[in-house]
N, C-alpha and C positions, 0 to 999 in steps of 0.2 A: 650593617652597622649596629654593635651593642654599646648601650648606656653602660657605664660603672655604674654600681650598684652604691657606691659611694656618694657621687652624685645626685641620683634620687633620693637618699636617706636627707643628704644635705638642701634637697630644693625647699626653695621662700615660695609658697604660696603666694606672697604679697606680690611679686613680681607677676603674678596672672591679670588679665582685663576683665574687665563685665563685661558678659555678651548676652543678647537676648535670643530667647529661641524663638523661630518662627515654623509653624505648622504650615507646610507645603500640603498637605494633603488633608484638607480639613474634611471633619464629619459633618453631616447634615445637622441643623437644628432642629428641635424636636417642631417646630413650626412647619418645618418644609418636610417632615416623614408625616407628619396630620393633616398635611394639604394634600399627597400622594395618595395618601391611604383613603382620603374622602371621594379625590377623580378617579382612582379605580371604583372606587363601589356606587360612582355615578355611573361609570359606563357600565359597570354588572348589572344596575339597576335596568339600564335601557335593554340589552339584551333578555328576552323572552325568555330563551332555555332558560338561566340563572333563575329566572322568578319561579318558572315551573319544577324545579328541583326544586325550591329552599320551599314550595308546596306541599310537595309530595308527601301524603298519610304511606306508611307502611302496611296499614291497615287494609288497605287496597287490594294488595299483594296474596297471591294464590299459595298455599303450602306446595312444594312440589320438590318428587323424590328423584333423587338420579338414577340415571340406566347407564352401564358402560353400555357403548355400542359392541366395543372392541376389547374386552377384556384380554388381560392376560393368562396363559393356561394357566391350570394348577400342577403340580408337581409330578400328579398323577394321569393326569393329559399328556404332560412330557415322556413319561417313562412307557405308557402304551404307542405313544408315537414310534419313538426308539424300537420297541419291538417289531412293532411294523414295519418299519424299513430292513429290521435284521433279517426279519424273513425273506422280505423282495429279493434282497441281493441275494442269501441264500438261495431262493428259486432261480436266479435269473443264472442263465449258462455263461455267457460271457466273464461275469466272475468266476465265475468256478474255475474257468480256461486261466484265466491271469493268475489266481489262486495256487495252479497244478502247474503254470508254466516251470519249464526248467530250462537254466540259462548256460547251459549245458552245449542243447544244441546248437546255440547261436555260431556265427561263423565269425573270425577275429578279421577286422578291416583296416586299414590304411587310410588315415586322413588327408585328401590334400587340399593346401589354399588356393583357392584361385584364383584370388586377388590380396598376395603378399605383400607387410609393408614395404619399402625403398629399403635399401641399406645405406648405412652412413656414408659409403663413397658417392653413392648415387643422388642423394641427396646436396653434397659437395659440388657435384659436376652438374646438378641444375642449377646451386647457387654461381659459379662461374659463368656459365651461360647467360645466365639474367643479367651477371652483372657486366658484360661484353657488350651484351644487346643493349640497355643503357649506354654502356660508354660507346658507343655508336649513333643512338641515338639525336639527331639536331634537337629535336624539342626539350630534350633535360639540358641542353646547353644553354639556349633560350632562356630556359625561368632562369636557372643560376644566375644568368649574366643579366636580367632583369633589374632595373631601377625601382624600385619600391617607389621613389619621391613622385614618380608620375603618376598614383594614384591617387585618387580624390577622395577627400573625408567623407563620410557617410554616418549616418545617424539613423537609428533602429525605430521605426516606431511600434508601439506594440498596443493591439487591439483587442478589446476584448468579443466585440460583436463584427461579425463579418461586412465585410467593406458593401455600400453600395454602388449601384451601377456608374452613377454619377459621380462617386469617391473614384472609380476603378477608370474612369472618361478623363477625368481631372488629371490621374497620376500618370497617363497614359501622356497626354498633350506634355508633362510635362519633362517626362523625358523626350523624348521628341524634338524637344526645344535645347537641351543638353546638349543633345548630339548634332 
């Protein structure tokens, strides 16, 4: 739905009411953040740690330098590493073999599945089948023809801590008595 603009050029403010606003969500007074602010620093007070920190001389304090335990190489730790390995595999025979393989020799094979999917007809003629044996079936005749109205309302309860013994005795009697 749009206004004419006509309309609003032409609207009487006079026609509006006084209304008063009200603060649904008021701020604290400065009364009630200087009362919070005082029982926290009574309870920091009572707390021990709190006092022994706001204690604590720095002056105390030992100078002390750091050790990596674990440093990271350098550049040059990296590049002698590199060489190292280049040789190994150099030495080692079995590179060399994969190195010189030639694919040459190999012999050309034939893949087979051994376990192929279904084909579309076959997949067909198991959904027919299913749907035979169902329609054979008594028990899917049953629920079908089933009354809903003969069931009994039911109510969920949901627990947050596991049931005790004597919760699980109770519930127990009282189906019992249901049935």
């Amino acid at each position: 739905m749009s206004i004419p603009v006509k309309d609003v050029e032409n609207f009487k403010r006079s026609s509006l009411k006084r209304g008063e606003c009200q603060e649904k969500n008021t701020l604290p007074t400065a009364d009630v953040i200087t009362e919070e602010k005082n029982a926290i620093k009574e309870k920091c007070a009572r707390n021990k740690n709190n006092e022994e920190v706001e204690n604590f001389e720095k002056k105390n304090l030992k100078h002390a330098e750091m050790q990596e335990k674990n440093p990271l190489p350098t550049p040059d730790v990296i590049e002698e590493e590199k060489k190292a390995i280049e040789e190994k595999c150099a030495k080692d025979q079995n590179n060399q073999e994969v190195e010189n393989f030639k694919k040459g020799n190999l012999k050309p094979t034939q893949t087979q599945e051994k376990n192929p999917l279904p084909t579309p007809d076959v997949i067909e003629e198991e959904k027919k089948a299913i749907e035979e044996k169902c329609a054979k079936d008594k028990t899917n005749e049953e629920v079908e023809k089933y009354d809903k109205h003969k069931l009994k309302k039911t109510t969920t309860k949901e627990s947050v801590r596991p049931p005790t013994q004597k919760e699980i005795d109770e519930e127990k009697k009282a189906l019992q008595k249901g049935n």
